[in-house]
N, C-alpha and C positions, 0 to 999 in steps of 0.2 A: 729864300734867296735862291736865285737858281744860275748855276755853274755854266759860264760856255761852256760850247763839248772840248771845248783843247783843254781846259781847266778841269772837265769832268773824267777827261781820261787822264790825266796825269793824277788825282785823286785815286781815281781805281785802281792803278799801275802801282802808286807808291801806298795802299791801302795792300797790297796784295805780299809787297814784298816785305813791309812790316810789321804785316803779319809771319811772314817764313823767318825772318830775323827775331822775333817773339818766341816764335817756336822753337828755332831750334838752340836758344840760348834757357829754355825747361829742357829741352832734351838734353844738353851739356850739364846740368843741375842735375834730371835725376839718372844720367850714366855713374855719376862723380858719388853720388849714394847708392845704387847699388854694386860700387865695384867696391867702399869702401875707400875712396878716396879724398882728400879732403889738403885746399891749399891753404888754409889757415890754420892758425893751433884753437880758436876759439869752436871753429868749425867741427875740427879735429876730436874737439871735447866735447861738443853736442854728439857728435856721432857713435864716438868710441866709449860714450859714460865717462869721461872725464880723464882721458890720456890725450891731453893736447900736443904729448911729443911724437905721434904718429901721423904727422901731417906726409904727404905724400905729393910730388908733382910728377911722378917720374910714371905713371900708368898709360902705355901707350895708347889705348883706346882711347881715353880722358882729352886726350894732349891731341890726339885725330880730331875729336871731333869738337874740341876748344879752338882749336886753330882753321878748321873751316868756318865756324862762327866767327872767331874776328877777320878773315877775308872776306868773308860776307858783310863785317861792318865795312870793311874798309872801300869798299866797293858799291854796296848799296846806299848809301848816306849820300854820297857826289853824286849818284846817279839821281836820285830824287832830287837833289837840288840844283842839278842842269835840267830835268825835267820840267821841274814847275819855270825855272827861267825861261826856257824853251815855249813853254804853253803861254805865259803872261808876257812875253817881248813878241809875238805875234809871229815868229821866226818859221814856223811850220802848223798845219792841221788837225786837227783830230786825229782823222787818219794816220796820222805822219807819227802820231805823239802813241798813237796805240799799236803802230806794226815796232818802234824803237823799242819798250814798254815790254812785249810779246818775244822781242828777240831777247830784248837783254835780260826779261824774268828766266826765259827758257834758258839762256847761258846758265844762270846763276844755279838755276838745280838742277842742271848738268856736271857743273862742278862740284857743287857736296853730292851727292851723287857718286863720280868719281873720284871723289876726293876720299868720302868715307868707304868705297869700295875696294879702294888700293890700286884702280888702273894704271896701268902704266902710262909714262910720261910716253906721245905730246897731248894726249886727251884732256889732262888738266891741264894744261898751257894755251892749247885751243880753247876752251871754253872760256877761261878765264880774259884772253886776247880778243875776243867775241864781247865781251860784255867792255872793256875797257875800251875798245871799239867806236862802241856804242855811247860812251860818255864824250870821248873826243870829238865823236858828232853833232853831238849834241851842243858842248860849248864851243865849235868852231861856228856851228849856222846858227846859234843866238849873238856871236862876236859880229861875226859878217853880217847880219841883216841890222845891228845896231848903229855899227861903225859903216 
């Protein structure tokens, strides 16, 4: 079966980004083991040999890089799915679908990037503004070319 290209880049685009959402939700997994950290007591007891009362939420590095993972869900999930509407409502090009795709992946590992680097604020605010951006475009010219 073979993909238009608006369909074959919004495939490649939301192939790319969860993939980076895959990843970096093993890399929250194995920070959270080797720091010793663990948010369950069941967890808690696999790791520590069976002391499930040292469950732990409070490890600032743990808590960095869990909370860039869920803005990264919360951000990338809408964006794939204004994209494929984007690509299947006929609303823009290939082109169109892979330079959105190019900016808003770049946004997003920009911001874990500077999110887990500790830059100072407006660096993460820009990027993350950049990518949200980027979705309101998206669902404004699939509205408008529908309606």
């Amino acid at each position: 079966m073979e993909l238009s290209a608006e369909l074959s880049a919004a495939v490649w685009w939301s192939t790319i980004l969860l993939l980076k959402l895959a990843t970096f939700g093993l890399i929250v997994g194995f920070t959270r083991g080797r720091r010793g950290v663990s948010a369950n007591p069941e967890d808690a007891a696999a790791v520590t040999g069976g002391k499930p009362e040292l469950v732990k939420t409070t490890d600032v590095v743990v808590e960095r890089r869990r909370r860039a993972h869920l803005n990264d869900m919360e951000n990338i999930l809408p964006f794939i799915g204004l994209l494929f509407m984007f690509a299947m409502s006929g609303a823009g090009t290939a082109c169109c679908i892979s330079l959105v795709g190019k900016i808003f992946t770049a946004a997003r590992v920009a911001h874990t990037v500077i999110y887990l680097g500790e830059v100072p604020q407006p660096a993460r605010g820009i990027a993350f503004f950049v990518g949200v951006l980027c979705n309101v475009y998206l669902g404004v010219k699939v509205l408008v070319h529908l309606y």
